[in-house]
C-alpha positions in Angstrom: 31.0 65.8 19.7 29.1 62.4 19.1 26.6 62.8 22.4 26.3 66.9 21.1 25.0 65.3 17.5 23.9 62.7 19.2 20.9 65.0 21.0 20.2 67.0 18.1 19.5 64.1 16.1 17.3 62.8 18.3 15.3 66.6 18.5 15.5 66.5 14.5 13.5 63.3 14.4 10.8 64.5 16.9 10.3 68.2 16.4 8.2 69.6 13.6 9.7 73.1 13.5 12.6 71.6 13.2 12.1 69.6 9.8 10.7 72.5 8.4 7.1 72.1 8.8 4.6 74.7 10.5 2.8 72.8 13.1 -0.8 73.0 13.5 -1.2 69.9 15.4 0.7 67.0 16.7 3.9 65.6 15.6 4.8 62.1 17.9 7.7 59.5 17.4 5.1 56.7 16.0 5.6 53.8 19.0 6.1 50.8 16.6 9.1 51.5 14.9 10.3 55.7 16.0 9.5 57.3 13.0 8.4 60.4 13.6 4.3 60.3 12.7 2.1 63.0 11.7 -1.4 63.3 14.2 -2.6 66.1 13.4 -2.7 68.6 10.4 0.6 69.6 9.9 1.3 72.0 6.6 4.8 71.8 5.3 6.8 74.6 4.9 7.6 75.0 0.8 10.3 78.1 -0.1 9.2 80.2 -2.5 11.3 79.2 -5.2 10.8 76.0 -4.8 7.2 76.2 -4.6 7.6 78.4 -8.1 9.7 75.0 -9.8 6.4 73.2 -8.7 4.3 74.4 -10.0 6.2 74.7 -13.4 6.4 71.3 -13.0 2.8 70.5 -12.5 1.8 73.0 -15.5 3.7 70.5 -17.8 1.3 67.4 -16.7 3.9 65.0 -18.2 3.9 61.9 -18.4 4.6 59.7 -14.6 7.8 58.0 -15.1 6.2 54.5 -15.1 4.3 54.8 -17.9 7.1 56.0 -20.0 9.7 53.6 -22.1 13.0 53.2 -20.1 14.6 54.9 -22.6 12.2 58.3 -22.3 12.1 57.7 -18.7 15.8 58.3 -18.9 15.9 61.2 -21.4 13.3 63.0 -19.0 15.6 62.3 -16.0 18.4 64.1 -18.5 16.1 66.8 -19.1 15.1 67.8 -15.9 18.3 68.2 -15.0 19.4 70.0 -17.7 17.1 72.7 -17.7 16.3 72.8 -13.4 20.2 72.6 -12.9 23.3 75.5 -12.8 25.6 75.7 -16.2 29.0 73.0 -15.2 31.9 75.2 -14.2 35.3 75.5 -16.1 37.4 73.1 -14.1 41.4 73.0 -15.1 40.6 68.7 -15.1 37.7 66.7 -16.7 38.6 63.5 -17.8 36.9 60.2 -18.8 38.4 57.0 -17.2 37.6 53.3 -16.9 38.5 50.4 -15.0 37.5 46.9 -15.7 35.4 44.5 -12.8 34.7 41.2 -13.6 35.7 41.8 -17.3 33.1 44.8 -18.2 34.6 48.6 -18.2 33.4 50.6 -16.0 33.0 53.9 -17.0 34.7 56.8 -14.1 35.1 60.5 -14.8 37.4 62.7 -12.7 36.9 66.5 -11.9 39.3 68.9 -10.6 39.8 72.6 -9.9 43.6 71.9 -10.3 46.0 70.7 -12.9 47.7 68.4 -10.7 47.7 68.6 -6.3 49.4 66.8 -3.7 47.8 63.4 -1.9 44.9 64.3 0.0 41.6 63.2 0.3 39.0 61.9 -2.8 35.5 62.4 -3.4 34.2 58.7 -5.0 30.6 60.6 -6.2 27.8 58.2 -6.8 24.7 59.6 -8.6 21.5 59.3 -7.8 18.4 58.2 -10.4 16.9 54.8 -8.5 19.7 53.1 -9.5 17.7 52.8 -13.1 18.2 56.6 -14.4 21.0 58.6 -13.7 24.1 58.6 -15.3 27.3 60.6 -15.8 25.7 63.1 -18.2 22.3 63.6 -15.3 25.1 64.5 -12.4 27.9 66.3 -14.9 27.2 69.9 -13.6 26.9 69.0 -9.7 30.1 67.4 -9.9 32.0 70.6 -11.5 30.2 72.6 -8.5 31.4 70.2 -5.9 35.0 69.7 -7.2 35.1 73.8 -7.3 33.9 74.2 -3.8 35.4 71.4 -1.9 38.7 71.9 -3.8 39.0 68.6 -4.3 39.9 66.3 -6.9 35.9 64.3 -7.8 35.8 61.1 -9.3 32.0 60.1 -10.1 31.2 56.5 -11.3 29.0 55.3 -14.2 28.0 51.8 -12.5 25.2 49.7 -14.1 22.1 50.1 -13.5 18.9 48.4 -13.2 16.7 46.7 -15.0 19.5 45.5 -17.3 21.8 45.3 -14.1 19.4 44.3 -11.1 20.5 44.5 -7.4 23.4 44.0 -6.3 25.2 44.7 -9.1 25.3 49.0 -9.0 26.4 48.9 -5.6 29.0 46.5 -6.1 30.3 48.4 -9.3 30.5 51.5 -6.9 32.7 49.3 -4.3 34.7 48.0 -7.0 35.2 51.6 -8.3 36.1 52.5 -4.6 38.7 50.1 -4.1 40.2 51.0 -7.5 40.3 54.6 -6.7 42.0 54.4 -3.7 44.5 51.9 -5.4 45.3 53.4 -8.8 46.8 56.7 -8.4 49.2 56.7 -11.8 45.4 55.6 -13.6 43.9 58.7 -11.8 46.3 60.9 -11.5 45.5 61.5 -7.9 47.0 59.8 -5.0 44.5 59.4 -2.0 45.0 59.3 1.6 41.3 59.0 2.3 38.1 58.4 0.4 35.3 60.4 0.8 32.1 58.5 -0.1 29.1 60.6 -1.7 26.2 60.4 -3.5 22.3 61.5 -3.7 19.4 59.3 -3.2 20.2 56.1 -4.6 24.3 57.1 -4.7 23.3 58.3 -1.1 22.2 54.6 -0.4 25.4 53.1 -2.2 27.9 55.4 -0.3 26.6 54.0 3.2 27.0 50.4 1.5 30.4 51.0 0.2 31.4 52.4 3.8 29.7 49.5 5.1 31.9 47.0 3.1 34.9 49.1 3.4 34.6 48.9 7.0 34.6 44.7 6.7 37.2 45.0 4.5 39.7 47.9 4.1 40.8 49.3 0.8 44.4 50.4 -0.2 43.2 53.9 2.0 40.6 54.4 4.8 37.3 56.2 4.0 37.5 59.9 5.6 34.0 60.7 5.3 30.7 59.4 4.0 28.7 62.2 2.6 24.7 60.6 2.1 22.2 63.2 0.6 18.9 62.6 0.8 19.5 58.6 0.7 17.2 55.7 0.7 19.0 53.9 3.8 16.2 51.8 5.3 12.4 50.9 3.5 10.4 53.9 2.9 7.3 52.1 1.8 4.5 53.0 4.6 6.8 55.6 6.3 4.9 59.0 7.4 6.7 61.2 4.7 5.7 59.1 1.8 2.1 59.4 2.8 2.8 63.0 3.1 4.7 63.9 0.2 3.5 61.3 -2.2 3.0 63.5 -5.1 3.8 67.1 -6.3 6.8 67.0 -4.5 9.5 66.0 -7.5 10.1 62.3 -6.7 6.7 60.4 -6.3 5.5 57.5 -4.8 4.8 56.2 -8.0 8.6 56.4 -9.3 9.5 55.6 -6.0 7.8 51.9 -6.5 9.2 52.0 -10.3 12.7 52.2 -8.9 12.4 49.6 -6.3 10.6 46.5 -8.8 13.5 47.7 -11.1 16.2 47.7 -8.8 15.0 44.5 -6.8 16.7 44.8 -3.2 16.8 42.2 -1.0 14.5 43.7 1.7 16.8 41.4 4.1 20.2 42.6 2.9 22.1 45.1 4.7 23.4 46.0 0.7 19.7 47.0 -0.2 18.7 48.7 3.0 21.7 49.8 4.7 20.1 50.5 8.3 20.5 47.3 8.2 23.9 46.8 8.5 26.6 47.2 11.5 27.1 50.6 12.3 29.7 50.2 15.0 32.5 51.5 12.4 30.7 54.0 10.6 32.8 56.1 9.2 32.7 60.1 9.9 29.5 61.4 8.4 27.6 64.1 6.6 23.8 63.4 6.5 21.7 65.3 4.1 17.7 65.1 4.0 15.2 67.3 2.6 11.9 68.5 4.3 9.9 67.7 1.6 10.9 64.5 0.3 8.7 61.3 0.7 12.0 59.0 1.4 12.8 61.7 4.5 12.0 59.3 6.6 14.9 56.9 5.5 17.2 59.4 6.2 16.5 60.2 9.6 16.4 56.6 10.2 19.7 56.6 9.6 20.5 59.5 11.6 18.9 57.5 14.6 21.3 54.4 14.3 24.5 56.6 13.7 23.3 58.2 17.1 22.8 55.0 18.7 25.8 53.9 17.8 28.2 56.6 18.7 29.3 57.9 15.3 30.9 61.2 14.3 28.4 62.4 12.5 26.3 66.1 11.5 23.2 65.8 10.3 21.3 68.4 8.3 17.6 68.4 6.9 17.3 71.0 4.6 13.6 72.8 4.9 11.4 74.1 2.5 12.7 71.9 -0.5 12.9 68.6 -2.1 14.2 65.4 -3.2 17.0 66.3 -5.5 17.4 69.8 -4.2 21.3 69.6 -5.0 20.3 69.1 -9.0 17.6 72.1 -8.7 19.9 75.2 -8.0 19.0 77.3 -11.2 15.4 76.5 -10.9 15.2 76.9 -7.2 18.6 79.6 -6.3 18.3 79.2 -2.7 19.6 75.6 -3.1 22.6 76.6 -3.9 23.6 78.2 -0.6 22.2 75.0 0.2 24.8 72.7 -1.1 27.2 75.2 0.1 26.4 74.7 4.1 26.9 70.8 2.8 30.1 71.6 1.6 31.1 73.5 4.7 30.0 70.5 7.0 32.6 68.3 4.7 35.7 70.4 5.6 35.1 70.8 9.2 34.8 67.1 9.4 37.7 66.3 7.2 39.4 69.2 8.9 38.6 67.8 12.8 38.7 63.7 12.1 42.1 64.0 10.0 
């Protein structure tokens, strides 16, 4: 299976048709460092819908997120979800829990389609929001929809975030959280066997960084999967998709740069950039990116060293939409059948690695 993924990964990262895009020139792997580089006029494929949510956006001519207050920058975040996003299902279980690291509470909130289940695996969800805007509340109805179609018990985490909270703390709040999941089953109500690490965009980045330190030093259970959509896994500043998709494309390069003086990663630290790291034990993998995100390129960086290094891993871009796709699915309804192939790609690779 690895050399199948392996191949395709490598096609993904060279091929323009493949990404999505309609090619009217050139697309090369740039020689200095294998991103794949735009030489010619290449004009991206947009779905409908999505191209529909953009321009609803761009009628609004709001503010750009770093010229709003933190606060409003974090009410907008709340916002766009709230309107762009599907209603939250009815799940039998929501409940708010905490555990404590380094004597602060950390808040936790669990999500289940069932009352109570037998030990299996556990989805630790991170959410996404540069590590500086998300929150519990921005991610609420994903986690419902995820719970509901996995069938399996979700636990998402409200780490700390930046600027109050600068680098590393979030990420090490979501390995703390980790490690408490998979060793408190009478505080969760759910025993695990395996963890299943997952997150978008800068929860994508912290579950490669949990595997990553999970994989030095094992919790109480293994990790079964990691689950990375659309993450920021290596430095997307000068990469070909953030010149391409700069602006009018949901995230910007503007927030993108917002995020990163907030957040304040070590550009040296395996826990900031996480191609970094040592991929020999990566974990099994499902790897999301989106056609039309500017930190694309990230992703399928990751996707190269996974494929370098052996893993078990399937890797989908998603063409025609987005950065934060997965948060879009009343605004844009194709992204729902969307999240679904994501979902199918989890239990085939639960299924086949358990």
């Amino acid at each position: 299976m690895s050399e199948i993924v392996h191949r395709r990964a490598r096609y993904r990262a060279g091929a323009g048709n493949a990404s999505g895009f309609v090619r009217t020139g050139a697309l090369a792997l740039a020689p200095d460092n294998g991103r794949a580089s735009i030489t010619d006029h290449v004009q991206p494929f947009v779905r409908p819908d999505m191209r529909a949510f953009l321009d609803a956006l761009a009628a609004m001519n709001g503010p750009p997120i770093a010229e709003m207050s933190l606060e409003d920058a974090r009410a907008s975040y709340r916002a766009l979800h709230a309107m762009a996003d599907r209603p939250a299902r009815d799940l039998a279980v929501i409940r708010d829990l905490a555990m404590e690291r380094d004597g602060v509470e950390i808040g936790l909130r669990l999500y289940d389609a069932r009352e109570s289940r037998e030990a299996g695996p556990v989805i630790v969800f991170f959410h996404g929001g540069g590590y500086v805007i998300g929150d519990l509340e921005t991610h609420h109805n994903l986690c419902t929809e995820i719970a509901a179609l996995a069938d399996l018990p979700v636990i998402a985490v409200d780490y700390r975030r930046a600027p109050e909270h600068p680098f590393p703390v979030p990420v090490e709040d979501c390995e703390a959280a980790a490690r408490w999941i998979a060793g408190n089953p009478g505080a969760t109500g759910r025993k695990a066997t395996g963890l299943v690490l997952m997150g978008d965009s800068a929860g994508g980045n912290a579950s490669i960084v949990v595997g990553q330190q999970l994989a030095q030093a094992p919790a109480d259970v293994p990790v079964a999967l990691q689950v990375p959509l659309f993450p920021l896994a290596s430095d997307a500043i000068g990469s070909p998709s953030l010149d391409a998709f700069a602006d009018g494309f949901v995230l910007t390069r503007a927030a993108i740069e917002f995020f990163d003086a907030a957040y304040g990663a070590d550009r040296s630290d395996p826990r900031g950039f996480p191609v970094l790291g040592d991929h020999a034990n990566a974990p099994p993998t499902v790897l999301v990116t989106a056609s039309l995100d500017p930190i694309r390129d990230s992703g399928r960086d990751y996707a190269r060293v996974l494929a370098e290094n052996g893993a078990d891993f399937v890797y989908l871009e998603i063409s025609g939409v987005t950065h934060s796709f997965t948060n879009l699915r009343a605004a844009v309804p194709s992204a729902q059948k969307d999240l679904e192939r994501v979902i199918a790609a989890m239990t085939i690779m639960l299924e086949t690695s358990a």
